[in-house]
N, C-alpha and C positions, 0 to 999 in steps of 0.2 A: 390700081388695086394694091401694089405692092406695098405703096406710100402708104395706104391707113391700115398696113396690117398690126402695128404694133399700138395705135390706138389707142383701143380699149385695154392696155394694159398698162400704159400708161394715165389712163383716166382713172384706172382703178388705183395705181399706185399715187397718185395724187389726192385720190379721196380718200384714199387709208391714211397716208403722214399728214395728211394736213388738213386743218380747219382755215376757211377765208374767215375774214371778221366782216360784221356789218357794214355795208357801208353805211355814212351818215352825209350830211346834209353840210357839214364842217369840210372847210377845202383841206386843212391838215393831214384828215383821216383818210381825204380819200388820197389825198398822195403817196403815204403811206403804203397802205395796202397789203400790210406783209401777211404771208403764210406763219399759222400758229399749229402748231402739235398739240392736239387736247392732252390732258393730263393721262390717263389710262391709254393711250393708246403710246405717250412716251414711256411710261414704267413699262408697258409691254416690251417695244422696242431693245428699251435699256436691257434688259432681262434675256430677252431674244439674242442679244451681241455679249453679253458677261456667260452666257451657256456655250456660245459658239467657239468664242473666247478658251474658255474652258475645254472646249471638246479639243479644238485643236492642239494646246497646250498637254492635254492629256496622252493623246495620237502621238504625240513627239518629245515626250519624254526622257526620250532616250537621251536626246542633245545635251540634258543636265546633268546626266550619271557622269560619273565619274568614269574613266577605261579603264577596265582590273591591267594588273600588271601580267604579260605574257613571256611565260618563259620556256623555253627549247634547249633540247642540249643535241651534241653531237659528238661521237665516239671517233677521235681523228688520229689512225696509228703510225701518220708520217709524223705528227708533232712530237713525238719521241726523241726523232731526230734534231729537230731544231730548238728546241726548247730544254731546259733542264729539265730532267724527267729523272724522278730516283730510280736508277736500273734496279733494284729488287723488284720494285714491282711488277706484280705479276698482272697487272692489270693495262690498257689502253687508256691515254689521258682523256677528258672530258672537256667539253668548252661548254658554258651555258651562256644562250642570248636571250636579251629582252627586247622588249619591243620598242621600247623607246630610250633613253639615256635614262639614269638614275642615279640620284644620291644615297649611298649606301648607308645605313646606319650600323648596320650587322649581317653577318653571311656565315650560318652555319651548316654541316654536314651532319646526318645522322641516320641509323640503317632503320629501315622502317620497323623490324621488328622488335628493335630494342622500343623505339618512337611507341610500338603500338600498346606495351606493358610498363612502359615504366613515362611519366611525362617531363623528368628532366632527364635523357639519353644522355648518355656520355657522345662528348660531337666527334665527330674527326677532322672535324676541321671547324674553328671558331675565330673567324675575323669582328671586329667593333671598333667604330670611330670613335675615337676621342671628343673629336672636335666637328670636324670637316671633310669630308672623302670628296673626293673628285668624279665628275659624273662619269659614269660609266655604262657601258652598253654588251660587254662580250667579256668573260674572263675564265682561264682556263682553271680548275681543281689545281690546288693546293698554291696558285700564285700569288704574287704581293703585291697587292693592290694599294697603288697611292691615297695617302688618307686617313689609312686602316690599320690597324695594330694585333696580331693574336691579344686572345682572352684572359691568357696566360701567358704570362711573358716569356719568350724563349720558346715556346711552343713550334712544335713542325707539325702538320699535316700527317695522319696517318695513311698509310698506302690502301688504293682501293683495292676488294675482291672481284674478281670477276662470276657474275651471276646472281651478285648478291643486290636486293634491291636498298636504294638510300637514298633519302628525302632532302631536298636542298631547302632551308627559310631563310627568309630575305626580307629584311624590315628596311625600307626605302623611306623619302620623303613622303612618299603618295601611300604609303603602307604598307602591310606583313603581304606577303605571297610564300608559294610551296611549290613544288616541283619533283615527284619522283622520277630517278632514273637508274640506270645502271649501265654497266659495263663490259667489254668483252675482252676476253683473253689476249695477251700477246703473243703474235708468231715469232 
């Protein structure tokens, strides 16, 4: 019994794709013998697999987006120590990472509220390739990053507030991203 369980669903699937042809009376034809798909029931088919096609392609979409660029930052008050840090500052340095390596085009700083009234802010900090920057993945506020030139030539970095909120943009190869953060006081 187990044997002809599948059968009839096989006899069905065989009589749904395919048409036998006549046989004749010619030894050619009958050697032959091939299975034929009527015509409507191949447009069906076709129609049935470009939808399916479709659906799934749809369902997995995702695979063709593009990944936004992800950025993090982190308030780090040992790097003070290790790193040149302007002692006026009244503020803890900054590192910002992303999620994958990137080619920089430009990296500016700007406090949101200037950002929010006025759309070209005065930046506090304005880095732009010339040419070529070197890929990068982690860099601290106000660093010199290989590649990259101030906006302004001779320009330094102005010193962060502490409390005060400030937007970081970033025009990469892959494209502009944004990032608010801020800062905390130093002890």
């Amino acid at each position: 019994m187990e044997r002809h369980a599948f059968k009839p669903v096989a006899a069905w699937l065989t009589n749904w794709f395919y048409v036998r042809q006549p046989k004749s009376n010619t030894t050619s034809a009958r050697r032959v013998n091939r299975a034929v798909m009527s015509k409507t029931k191949f447009i069906f088919t076709a129609l049935l697999l470009v939808a399916l096609i479709g659906l799934c392609l749809y369902l997995n979409r995702d695979w063709f987006a593009t990944e936004p660029i992800q950025i993090t930052h982190r308030v780090t008050p040992w790097l003070r120590i290790t790193k040149r840090v302007d002692p006026a500052s009244k503020a803890n340095p900054v590192v910002f990472s992303f999620n994958k390596f990137y080619r920089f085009k430009e990296i500016k700083v700007v406090a949101v509220d200037e950002i929010a009234t006025n759309k070209y802010a005065h930046p506090l900090w304005h880095l732009e390739s010339p040419s070529n920057s070197v890929f990068t993945t982690t860099f601290t506020y106000g660093d010199r990053l290989r590649g990259m030139t101030p906006k302004v030539k001779g320009a330094t970095p102005d010193p962060l507030e502490p409390g005060v909120n400030y937007r970081l943009l970033v025009e990469t190869d892959k494209g502009p991203a944004a990032h608010d953060f801020s800062t905390t006081p130093r002890q």
